[in-house]
C-alpha positions in Angstrom: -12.9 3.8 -16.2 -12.0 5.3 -13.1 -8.8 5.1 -10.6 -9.0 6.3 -7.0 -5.0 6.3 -5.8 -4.8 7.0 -2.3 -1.2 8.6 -1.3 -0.9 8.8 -4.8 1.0 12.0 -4.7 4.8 10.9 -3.9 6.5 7.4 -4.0 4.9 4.5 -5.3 1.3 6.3 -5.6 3.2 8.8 -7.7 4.4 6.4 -9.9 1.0 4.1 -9.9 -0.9 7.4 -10.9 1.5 7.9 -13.6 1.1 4.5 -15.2 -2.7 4.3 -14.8 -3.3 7.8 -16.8 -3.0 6.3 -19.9 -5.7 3.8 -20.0 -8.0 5.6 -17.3 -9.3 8.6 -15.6 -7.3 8.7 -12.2 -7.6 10.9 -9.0 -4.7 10.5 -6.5 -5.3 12.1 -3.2 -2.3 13.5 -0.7 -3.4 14.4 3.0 -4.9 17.3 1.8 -7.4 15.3 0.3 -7.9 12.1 2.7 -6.2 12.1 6.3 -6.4 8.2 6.7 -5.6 8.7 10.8 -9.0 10.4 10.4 -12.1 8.6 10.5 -13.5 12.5 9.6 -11.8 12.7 6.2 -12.0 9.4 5.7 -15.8 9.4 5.2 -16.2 12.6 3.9 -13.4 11.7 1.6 -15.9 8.3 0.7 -18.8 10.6 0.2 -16.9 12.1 -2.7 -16.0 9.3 -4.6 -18.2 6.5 -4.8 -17.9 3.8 -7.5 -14.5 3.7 -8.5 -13.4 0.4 -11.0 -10.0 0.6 -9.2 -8.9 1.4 -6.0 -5.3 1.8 -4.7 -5.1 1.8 -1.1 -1.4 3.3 -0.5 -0.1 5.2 2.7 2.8 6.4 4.6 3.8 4.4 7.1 4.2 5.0 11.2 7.5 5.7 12.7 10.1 3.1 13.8 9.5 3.5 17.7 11.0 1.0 20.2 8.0 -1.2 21.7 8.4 0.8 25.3 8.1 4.1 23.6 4.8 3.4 21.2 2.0 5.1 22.9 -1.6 4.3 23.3 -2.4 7.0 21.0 0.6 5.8 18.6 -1.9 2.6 18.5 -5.2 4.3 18.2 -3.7 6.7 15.2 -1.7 4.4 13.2 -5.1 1.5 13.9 -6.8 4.1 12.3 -4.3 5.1 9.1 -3.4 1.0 8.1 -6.5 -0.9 9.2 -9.9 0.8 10.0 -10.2 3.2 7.4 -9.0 1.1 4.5 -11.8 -1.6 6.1 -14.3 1.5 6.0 -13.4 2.4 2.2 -13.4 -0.8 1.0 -17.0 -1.6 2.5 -18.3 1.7 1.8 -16.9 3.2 -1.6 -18.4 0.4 -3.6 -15.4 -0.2 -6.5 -17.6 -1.6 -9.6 -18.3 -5.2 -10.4 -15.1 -6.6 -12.3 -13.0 -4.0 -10.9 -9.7 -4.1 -8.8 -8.4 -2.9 -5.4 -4.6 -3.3 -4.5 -3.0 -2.9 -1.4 0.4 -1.4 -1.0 1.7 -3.0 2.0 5.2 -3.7 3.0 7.2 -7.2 3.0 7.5 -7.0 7.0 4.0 -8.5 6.6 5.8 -11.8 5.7 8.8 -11.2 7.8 8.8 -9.4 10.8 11.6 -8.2 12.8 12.1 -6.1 15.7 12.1 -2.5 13.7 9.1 -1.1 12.6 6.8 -2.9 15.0 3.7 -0.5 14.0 3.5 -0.9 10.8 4.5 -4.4 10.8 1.4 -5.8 13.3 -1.1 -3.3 11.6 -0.3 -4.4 8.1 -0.1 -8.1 9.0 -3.8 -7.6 10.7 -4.8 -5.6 7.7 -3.4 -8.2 5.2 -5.3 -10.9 6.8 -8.8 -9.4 6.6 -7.5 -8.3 2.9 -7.3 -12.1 2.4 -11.0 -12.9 3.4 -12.9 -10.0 1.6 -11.1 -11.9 -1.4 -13.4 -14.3 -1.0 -16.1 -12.0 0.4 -16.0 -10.1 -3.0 -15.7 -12.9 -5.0 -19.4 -12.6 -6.7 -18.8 -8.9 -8.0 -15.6 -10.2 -9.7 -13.4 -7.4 -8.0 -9.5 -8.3 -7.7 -8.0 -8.3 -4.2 -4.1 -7.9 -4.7 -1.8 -7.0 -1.9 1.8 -5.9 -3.2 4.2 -5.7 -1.0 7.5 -3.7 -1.4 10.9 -4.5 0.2 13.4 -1.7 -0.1 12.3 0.8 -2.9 13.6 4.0 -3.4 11.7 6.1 -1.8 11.8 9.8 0.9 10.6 6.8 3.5 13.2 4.4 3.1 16.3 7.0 2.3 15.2 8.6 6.0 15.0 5.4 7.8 18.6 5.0 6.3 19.5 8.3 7.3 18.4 7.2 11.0 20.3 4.1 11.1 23.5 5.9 10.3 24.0 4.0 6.9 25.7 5.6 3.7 22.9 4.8 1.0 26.3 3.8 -1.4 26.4 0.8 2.0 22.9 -0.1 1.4 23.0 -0.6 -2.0 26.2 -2.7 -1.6 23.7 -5.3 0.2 20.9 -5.5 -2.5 20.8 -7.6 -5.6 22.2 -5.7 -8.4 23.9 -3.6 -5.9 20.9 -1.3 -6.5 18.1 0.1 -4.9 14.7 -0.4 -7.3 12.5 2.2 -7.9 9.0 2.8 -7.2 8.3 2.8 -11.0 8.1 -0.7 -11.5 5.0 -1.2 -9.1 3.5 1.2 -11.3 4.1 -0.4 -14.2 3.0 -3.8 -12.7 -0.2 -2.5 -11.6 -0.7 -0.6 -15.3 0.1 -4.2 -16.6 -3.0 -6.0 -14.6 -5.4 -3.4 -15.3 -4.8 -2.9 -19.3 -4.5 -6.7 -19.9 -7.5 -7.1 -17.6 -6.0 -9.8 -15.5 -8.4 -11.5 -13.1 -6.8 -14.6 -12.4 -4.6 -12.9 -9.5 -6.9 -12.5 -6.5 -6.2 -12.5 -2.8 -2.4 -12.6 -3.6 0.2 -11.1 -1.8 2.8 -10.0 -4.6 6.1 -9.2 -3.0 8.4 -6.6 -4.5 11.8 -7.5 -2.3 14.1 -8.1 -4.9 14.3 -11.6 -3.2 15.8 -10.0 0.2 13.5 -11.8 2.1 14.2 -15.5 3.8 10.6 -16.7 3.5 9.2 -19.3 1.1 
């Protein structure tokens, strides 16, 4: 069994990589491997690994830009990095019958707010066509889940802190258990799916928010 982990080099791909060796072969990629803003890499990175049985589409996310400020070509890369070249892998790396492909998404998805407006309407559009290859996939038995992560420690969320002029002892103040989770226990839910060979969970949006969120 195979594992293709993309951004699986730092953060929560780190940690997913980490938890997956144990029970399969994995390959995480960094930008050196697959530029996801480039459609390029993107399918010469496909060309290379074809069939995976698990697919981990992970990767870092745009800047938090004011809506005035976000160029065209701020649209056109970032369209690129969180929507058309996950679409492209998915359709064209062919993960095996009975496999799995998660998403690493964010929880702005279910609750956006007037920060990170790039990522936010990217991933929302991305999580909806997510949803429908669900169903789309259904007869090869692959598992569509989408998890997305509130606040998790990691370089991402302590600079976006760090830009917003907030202590990280502040932040913490305001999360449950006055604590900041980390990006190991993402791993270890994915490492839980795969080795227990859960198929039940498909076309599910898992949040990891520690419960921050105001949605139902």
């Amino acid at each position: 069994m195979k594992a293709v982990i993309l951004g699986g080099t730092s953060g929560i791909g780190r940690e997913i990589n980490k938890k997956l060796k144990g029970i399969c072969r994995t390959y995480a990629t960094g930008r050196k491997e697959v530029d996801t803003s480039s459609l390029r890499s993107v399918n010469n990175f496909i060309t290379k690994n074809k069939g995976p049985d698990i697919l981990v589409l992970n990767t870092g996310g745009p800047p938090d830009l004011d809506f005035e400020k976000i160029s065209d070509d701020d649209w056109m890369k970032y369209f690129n990095q969180l929507f058309l070249s996950f679409s492209k892998i998915i359709k064209d790396i062919n993960v095996k019958k009975n496999g799995y492909i998660f998403l690493i998404s964010s929880f702005i998805i279910k609750q956006p707010g007037t920060e990170l407006l790039l990522s936010s309407s990217l991933r929302s559009g991305f999580t909806t066509l997510f949803k429908s290859l669900s169903k789309i996939y259904k007869k090869k038995n692959i598992s569509f889940i989408n998890i997305a992560p509130g606040p998790i420690k990691t370089k991402r969320l302590l600079n976006l802190i760090k830009k917003d002029k907030i202590s990280l002892k502040k932040f913490e103040k305001g999360m449950p258990g006055k604590k900041i989770p980390e990006p190991k226990e993402i791993g270890l839910f994915v490492q839980f799916v795969v080795k227990n060979k859960i198929k039940s969970l498909n076309g599910v949006t898992i949040p990891f928010d520690c419960g921050i969120s105001e949605y139902l």
